[in-house]
Structures are given as C-alpha cells and as structure tokens.
C-alpha positions as CSV (number, residue, x, y, z in Angstrom):
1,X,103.8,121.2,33.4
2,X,99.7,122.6,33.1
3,X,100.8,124.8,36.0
4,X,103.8,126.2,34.5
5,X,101.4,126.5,31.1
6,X,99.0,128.4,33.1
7,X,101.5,131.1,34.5
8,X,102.8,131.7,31.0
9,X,99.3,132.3,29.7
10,X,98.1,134.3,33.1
11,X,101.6,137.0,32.4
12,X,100.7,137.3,28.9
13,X,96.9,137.8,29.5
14,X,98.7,140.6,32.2
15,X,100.7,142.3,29.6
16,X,97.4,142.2,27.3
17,X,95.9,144.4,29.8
18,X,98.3,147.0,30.2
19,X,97.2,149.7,28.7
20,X,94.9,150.4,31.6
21,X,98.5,150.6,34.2
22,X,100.4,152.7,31.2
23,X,97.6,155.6,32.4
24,X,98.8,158.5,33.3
25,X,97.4,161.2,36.1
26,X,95.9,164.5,35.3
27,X,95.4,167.4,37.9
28,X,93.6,170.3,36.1
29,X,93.7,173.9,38.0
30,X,97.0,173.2,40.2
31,X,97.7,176.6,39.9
32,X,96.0,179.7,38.0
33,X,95.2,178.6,34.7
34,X,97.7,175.7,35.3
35,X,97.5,172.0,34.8
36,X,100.0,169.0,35.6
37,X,99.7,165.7,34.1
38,X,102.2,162.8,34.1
39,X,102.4,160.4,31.6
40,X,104.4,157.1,30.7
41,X,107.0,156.3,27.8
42,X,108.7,153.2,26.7
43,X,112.4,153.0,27.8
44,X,113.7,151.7,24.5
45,X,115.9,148.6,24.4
46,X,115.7,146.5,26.9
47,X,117.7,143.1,27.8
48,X,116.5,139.8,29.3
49,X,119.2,137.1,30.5
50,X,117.5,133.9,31.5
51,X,118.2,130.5,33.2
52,X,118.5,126.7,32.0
53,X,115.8,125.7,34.6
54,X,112.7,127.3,33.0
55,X,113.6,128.3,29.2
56,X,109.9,129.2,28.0
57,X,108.6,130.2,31.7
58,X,111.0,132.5,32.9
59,X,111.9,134.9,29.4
60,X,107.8,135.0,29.4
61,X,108.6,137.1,32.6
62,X,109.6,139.5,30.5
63,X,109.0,139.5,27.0
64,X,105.6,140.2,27.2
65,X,105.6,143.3,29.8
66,X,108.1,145.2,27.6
67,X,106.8,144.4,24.6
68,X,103.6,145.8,25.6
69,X,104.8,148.9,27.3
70,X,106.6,149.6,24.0
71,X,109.8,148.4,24.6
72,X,112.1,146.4,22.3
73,X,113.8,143.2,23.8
74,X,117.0,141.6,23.4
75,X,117.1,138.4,24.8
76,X,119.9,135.6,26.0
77,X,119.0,132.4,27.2
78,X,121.0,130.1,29.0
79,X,123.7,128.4,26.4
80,X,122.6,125.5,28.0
81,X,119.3,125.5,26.6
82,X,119.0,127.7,23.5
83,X,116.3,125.6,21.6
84,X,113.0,126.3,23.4
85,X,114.0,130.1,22.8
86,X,114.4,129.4,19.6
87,X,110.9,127.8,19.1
88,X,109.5,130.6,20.5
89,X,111.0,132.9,18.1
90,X,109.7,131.5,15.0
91,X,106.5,131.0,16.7
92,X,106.8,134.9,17.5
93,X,107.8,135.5,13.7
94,X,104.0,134.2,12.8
95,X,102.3,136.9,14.7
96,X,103.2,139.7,12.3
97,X,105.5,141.4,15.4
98,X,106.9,144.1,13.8
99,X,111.1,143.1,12.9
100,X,113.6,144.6,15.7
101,X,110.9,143.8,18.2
102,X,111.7,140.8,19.7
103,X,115.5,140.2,19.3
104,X,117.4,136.7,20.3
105,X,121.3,136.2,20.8
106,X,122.8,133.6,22.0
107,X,126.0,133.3,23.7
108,X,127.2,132.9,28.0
109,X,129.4,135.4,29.3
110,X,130.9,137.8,26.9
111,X,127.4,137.9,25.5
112,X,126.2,139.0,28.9
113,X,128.6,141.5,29.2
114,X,128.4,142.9,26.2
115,X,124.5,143.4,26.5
116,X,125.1,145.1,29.9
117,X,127.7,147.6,28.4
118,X,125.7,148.4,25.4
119,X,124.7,152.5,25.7
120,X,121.2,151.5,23.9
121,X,120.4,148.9,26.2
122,X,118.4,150.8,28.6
123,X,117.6,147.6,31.1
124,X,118.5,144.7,32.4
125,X,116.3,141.7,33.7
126,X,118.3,138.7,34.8
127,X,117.5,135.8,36.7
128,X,120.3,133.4,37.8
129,X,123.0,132.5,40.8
130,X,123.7,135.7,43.3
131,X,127.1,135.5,42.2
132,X,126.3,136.7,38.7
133,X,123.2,138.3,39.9
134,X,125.1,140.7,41.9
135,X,128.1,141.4,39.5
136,X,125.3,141.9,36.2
137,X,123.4,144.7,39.1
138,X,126.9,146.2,39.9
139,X,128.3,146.0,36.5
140,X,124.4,147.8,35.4
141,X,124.9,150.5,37.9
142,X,128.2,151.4,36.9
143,X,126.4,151.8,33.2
144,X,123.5,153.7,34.6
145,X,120.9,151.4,33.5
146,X,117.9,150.0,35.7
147,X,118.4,146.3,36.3
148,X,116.3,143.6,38.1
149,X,118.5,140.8,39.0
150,X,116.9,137.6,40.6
151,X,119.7,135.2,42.1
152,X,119.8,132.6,44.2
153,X,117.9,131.1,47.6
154,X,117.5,128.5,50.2
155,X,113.9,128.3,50.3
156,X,113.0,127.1,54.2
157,X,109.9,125.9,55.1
158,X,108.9,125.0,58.6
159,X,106.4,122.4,59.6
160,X,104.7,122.6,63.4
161,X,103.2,119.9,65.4
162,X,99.7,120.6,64.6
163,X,100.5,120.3,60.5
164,X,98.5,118.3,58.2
165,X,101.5,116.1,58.2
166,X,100.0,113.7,55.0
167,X,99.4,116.6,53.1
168,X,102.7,118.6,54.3
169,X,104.9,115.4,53.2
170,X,103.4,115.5,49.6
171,X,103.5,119.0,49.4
172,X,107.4,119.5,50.7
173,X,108.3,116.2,48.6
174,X,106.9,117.8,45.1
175,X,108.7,121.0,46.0
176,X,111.7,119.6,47.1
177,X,112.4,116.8,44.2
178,X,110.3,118.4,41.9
179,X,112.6,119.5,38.6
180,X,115.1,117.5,40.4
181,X,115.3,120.3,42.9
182,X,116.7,122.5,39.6
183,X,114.1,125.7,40.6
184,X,114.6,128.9,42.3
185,X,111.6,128.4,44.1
186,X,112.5,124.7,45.5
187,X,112.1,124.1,49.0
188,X,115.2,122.9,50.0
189,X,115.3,123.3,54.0
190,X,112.9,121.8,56.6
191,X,112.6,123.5,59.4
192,X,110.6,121.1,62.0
193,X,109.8,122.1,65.4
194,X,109.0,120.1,68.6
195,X,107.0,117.0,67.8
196,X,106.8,117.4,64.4
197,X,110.4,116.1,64.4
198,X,110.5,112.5,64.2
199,X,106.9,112.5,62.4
200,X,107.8,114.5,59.7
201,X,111.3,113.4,59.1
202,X,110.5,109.8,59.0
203,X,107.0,110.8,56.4
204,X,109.9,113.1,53.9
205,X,111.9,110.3,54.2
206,X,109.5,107.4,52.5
207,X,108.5,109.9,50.8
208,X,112.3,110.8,49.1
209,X,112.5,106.5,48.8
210,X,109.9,106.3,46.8
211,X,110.4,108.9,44.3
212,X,111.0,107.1,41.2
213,X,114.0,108.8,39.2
214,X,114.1,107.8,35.1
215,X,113.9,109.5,31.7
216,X,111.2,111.7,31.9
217,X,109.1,110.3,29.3
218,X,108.9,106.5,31.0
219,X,105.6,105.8,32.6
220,X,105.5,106.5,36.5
221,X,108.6,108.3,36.9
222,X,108.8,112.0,39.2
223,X,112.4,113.0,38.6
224,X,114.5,113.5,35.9
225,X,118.0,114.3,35.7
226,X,120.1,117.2,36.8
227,X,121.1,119.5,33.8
228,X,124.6,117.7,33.4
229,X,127.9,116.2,34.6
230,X,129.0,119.3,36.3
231,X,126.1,119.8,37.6
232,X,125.6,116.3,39.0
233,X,129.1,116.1,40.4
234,X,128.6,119.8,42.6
235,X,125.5,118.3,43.8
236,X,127.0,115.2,45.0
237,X,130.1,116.8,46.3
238,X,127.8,119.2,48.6
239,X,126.3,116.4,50.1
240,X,129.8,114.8,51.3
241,X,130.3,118.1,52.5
242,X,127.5,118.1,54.5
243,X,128.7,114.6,56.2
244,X,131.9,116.4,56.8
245,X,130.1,119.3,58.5
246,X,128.1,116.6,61.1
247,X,124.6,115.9,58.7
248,X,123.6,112.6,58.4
249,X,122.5,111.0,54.9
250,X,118.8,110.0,55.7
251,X,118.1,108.7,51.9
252,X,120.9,108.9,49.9
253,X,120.7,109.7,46.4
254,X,124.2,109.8,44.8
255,X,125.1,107.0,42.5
256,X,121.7,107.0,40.8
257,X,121.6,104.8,38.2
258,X,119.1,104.1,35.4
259,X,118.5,101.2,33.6
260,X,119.4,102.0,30.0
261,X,120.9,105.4,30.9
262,X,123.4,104.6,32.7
263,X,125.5,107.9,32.0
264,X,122.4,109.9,32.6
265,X,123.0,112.3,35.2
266,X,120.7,111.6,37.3
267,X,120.6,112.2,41.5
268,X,118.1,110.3,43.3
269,X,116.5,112.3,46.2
270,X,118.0,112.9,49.5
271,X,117.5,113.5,52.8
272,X,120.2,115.5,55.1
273,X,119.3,114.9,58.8
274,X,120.7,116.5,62.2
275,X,121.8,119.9,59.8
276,X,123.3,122.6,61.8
277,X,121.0,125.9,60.6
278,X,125.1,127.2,61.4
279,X,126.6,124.8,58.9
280,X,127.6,126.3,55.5
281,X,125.9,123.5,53.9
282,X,122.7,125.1,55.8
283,X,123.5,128.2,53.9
284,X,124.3,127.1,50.3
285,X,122.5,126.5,47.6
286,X,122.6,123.1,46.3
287,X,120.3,123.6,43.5
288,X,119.4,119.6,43.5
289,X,117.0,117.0,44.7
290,X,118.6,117.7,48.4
291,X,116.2,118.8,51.7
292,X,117.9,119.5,54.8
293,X,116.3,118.8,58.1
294,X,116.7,121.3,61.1
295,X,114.9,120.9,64.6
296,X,113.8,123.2,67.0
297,X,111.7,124.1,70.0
298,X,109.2,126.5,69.1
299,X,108.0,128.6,66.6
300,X,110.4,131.9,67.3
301,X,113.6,129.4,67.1
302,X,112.1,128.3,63.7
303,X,111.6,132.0,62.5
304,X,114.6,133.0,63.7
305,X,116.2,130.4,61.5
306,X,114.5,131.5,58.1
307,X,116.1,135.4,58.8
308,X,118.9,134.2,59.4
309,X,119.9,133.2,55.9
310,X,121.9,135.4,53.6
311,X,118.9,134.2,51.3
312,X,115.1,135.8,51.0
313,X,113.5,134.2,48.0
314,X,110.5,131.9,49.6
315,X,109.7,130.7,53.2
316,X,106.6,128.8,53.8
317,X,104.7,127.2,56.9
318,X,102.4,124.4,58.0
319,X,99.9,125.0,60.3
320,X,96.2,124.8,61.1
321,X,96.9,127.9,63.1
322,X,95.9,131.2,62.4
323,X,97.6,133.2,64.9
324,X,101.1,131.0,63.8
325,X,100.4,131.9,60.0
326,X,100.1,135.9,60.7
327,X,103.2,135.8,63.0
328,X,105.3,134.4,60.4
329,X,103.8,136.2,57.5
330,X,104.8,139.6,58.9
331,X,108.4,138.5,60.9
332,X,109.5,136.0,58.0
333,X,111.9,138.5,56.5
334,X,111.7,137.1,52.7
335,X,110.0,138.6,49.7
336,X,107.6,135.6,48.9
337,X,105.5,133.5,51.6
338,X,103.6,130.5,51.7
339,X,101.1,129.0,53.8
340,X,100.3,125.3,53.4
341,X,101.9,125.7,50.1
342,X,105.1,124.3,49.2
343,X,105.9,126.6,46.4
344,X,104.7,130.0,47.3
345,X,104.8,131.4,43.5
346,X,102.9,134.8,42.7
347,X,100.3,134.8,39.7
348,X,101.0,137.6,36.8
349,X,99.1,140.2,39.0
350,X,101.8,140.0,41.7
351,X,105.9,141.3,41.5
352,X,107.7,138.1,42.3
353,X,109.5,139.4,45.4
354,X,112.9,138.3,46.2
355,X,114.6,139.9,49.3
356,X,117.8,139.9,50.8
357,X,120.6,138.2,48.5
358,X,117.8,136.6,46.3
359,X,117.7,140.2,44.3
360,X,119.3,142.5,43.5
361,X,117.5,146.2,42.1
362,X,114.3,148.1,43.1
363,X,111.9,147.1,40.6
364,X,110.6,143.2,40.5
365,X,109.4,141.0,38.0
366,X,105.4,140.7,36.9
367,X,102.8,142.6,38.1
368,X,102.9,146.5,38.5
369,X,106.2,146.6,39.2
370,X,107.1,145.5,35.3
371,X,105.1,148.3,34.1
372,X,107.4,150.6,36.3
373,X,110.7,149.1,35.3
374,X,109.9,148.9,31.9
375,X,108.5,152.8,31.0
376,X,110.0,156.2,32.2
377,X,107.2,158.8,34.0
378,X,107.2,162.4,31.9
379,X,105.5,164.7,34.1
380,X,104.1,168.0,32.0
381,X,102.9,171.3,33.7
382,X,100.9,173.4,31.2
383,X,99.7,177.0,31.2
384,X,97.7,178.9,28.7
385,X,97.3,182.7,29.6
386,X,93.7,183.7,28.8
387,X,95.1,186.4,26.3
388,X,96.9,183.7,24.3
389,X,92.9,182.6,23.2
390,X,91.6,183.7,20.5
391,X,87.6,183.4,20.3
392,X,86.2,181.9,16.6
C-alpha cells in the first residue's frame, strides 16, 4: 500500500514539473532573416478508461499529465469499483480546479464506446484485458484519435542456479500472490533452469502454503479475495484446465474457505508444476493467485521461453551474474525488465512500456511519453523583411 502511495505522489510531483517538457525549440537564422520554432498545445478532451485492480493508482496515470499539459479529462472507472473515483473527485472539487476540468462518468461498455466515438474526445488511455484493449485501439483508429491501450500479460520471470534463492522465493511469492495475483504486473510464470529446479520449486511452494488468505483487515493475513464470483470461478476453472493439459497442482488453492466468510471469494495460492511453456494455460492469463513452473536447461531455452509469448508486459531474472543480466536485458523481447526484482514497475520519470500484445498504440503511459500523447507540436517559420521595420 506505502509503495503504491509513493507512485501516486512521484506521477503527480511528475506532472507538477512539466512545464519544463511542454518547452518548445527555437532555431533563429534558418534561412535569411528566417526563424523556426516549434511549440506545444493541449489536445483538448481527453478520455481515461481504467481497471478494478488499481482504482486510485492507475486513473493517477493519467489525470495528472493531461491536466497539466492543458488538457480536460473524462474519466470511466471500472463499474466494479466506482467509489474510490468518486472520493477522488470530491477531493479534486476542494482544490479550486476550474469546473469541466476533471470529468467522471460511470458506466461499462456502451459508456466506453460512446467515449471512443465522441468527435471532441481527442484521446484515449485505457488499461484493461487485450481483448478490449485491442478493439478500444481499433475502434480509436477508425475515429482518428490517438489511443494508448495497456492490456493484458503473462509476466515470466526466470530464476538461475546461482540466484539468491531465499530472497528470489520472497520476492516471486509477493509478486505472484500479492493482490491475489489481480495486477498487470503479477508474476505469474517461473521459469527455472537447471539446478534451480527442485530448489526453487520446493522454496515457492512453502512459500504459496503459508500464505495466509482472510479479510484484509484481520491481523497476519497476505491475500485477500479475488474481485468476485465470476472472477473466482474463471480462476478455478483455468486451473482444472491446466490438469487437463498435463500440470500438476503443487499447492492447491481452490476451495478456499474463510472462517466467518464463508461466501467470500477467496482463492488460496497455487502452484502449477511440470507446465508445458506449449500449453495454452502457459499462454493465458489467469489474472489470480496462480504461478506456473517451467524447467529448462540453460539460460537461451529460458529466454527463448519469455519471447515466445503473445505477451510483453514484464520479464524479470535472478542472478548474481552480470554477464546473464545484460544478455537478458537486451534479448528479453518485453517492454519492462527486472533484475532481482519481482515487480519490475517504472517510477513517474519512466513510460511504463508494454510490448507485444500487452499494448496497443505508440505513445505509453508516464514519463515523456505522456507529455507527447497528451499535447500536439505547432511548428512556426517566421520572416520579417528588413523593409517591413520601421526605426522609432
């Protein structure tokens, strides 16, 4: 919770700063008695279309960039989750933001759509599945409007024999379960090669036991529920399709119960074992408390692995090796990377940098790349004839 906290502030500090990236250039003297100079303009109205799984954190992705490059927003958050929005709004209200600035609606699809097909609505950020991620880009397109649309991912991360395999265990564990696994940035495949195999998989393992599942606000419990019935059942019926396909249930969490909550929805973490990286349960989101575990021999087998998912959110790797780190930093063929970190999130400064099926436009989210999506260059080449001047 302090670390999602501390992103919100660090993108708002960000947008605080950007009048120094809303700059334009100036070239005096391009030509005889000519000068060129570009500048940079708000685009107008611009849209926002956010998850359940982060409702402060992820519309702070955007709110504060186009507000501060001059744009107004209209934002959607999940039906699922309008409250926290909500808050914000009236918190929003109290600053003195000029009306027609900030804009909420709520709705789910015909909402969507509607903002999408708007003609003022200049842009559209989105995060959600690559399903609706790729129809809101297409659908965007068609309309003419810039869009940035974040979907969905797989999230490997490999572990080598000479890992920190304490600190890799805690580290996969959080990422893994943490949410109950409800985060685009979840790792949710372990790639473990040689003898990191039967180390590692027997350390995640006590690891996924142990995680105590409950309401969130009960002392000592690390998982809550998944967002609801639906939810719970998809989870649940991905991992008997995983049996189907050949996996083995390591730790099994279906079933969950909890004392005095007995229709929560709640999924205990789980292990898959003996995954085949070929499997379509290898290649689907599950978007719960689920790791898969996939051997191989070396490090190339491992990386090979990674690219070949339809995903490129996140990939991360653990290693005390240097020479392993840079190989897979520049062959891993996803838009985020982590070393010896299990959730390889960018600060404010940084675009968050989704590849692959994972996104879906030109422009990311945060960092520079907000200032571009959200303002229009204006390039003006001047001239003033020396006869035009008069002297006083």
């Amino acid at each position: 919770m302090e670390a999602r906290s501390q992103s919100q502030k660090r993108v708002i500090e960000f947008a605080i700063g950007i009048p120094h990236l809303l700059k334009g250039e100036y070239t005096e003297g391009a030509g005889t008695g000519i000068d060129v100079y570009s500048l940079r303009q708000p685009l107008g109205v611009v849209a926002g279309i956010t998850p359940f799984n982060f409702p402060a954190m992820i519309p702070l992705w955007f709110l504060p960039y186009a507000i501060a490059c001059g744009d107004t927003v209209v934002l959607k958050p999940s039906e699922k989750v309008p409250l926290t929005m909500h808050k914000v709004f009236q918190l929003l209200e109290r600053t003195g933001l000029p009306k027609g600035v900030a804009n909420l609606v709520n709705g789910s699809k015909e909402t969507v759509e509607a903002l999408v097909d708007h003609p003022t609505v200049r842009a559209i950020s989105l995060v959600g599945s690559t399903p609706v991620a790729r129809a809101v880009y297409a659908r965007a397109a068609a309309n003419g409007k810039r869009a940035q649309c974040q979907g969905g991912a797989k999230n490997p991360v490999i572990v080598l024999p000479d890992a920190d395999m304490e600190a890799a265990t805690k580290i996969v564990a959080d990422s893994a379960f943490g949410c109950a696994g409800q985060r685009c940035l979840a790792s949710s495949v372990a790639i473990t090669v040689g003898e990191a195999g039967r180390e590692f998989s027997e350390s995640i393992a006590n690891a996924a036991k142990s995680r105590q599942v409950g309401y969130g606000f009960d002392k000592g419990v690390q998982m809550g529920p998944v967002i609801n019935a639906e939810s719970k059942s998809r989870v649940e019926g991905l991992i008997e399709k995983a049996v189907k396909e050949g996996a083995k249930v390591s730790v099994d969490g279906r079933r969950a119960k909890v004392e005095g909550y007995e229709k929560g929805n709640f999924v205990g973490a789980t292990i898959l074992s003996d995954v085949d990286p070929r499997s379509e349960i290898a290649a689907t989101e599950i978007f719960g408390p689920v790791l898969s575990l996939i051997h191989v021999s070396d490090v190339d087998q491992a990386i090979e692995a990674v690219n070949t998912s339809r995903f490129g959110n996140q990939a991360c790797l653990f290693t005390r090796s240097g020479a392993a780190a840079r190989k897979f930093r520049y062959e891993a063929q996803v838009g985020n990377i982590g070393i010896n970190v299990g959730v390889a999130a960018p600060i404010a400064y940084f675009p968050f940098s989704g590849w692959k099926e994972s996104f879906f436009g030109d422009l990311h989210a945060q960092g520079r790349d907000a200032v571009d999506f959200y303002t229009e260059k204006k390039v003006i080449v001047e001239r003033w004839p020396k006869e035009w001047s008069r002297v006083f």
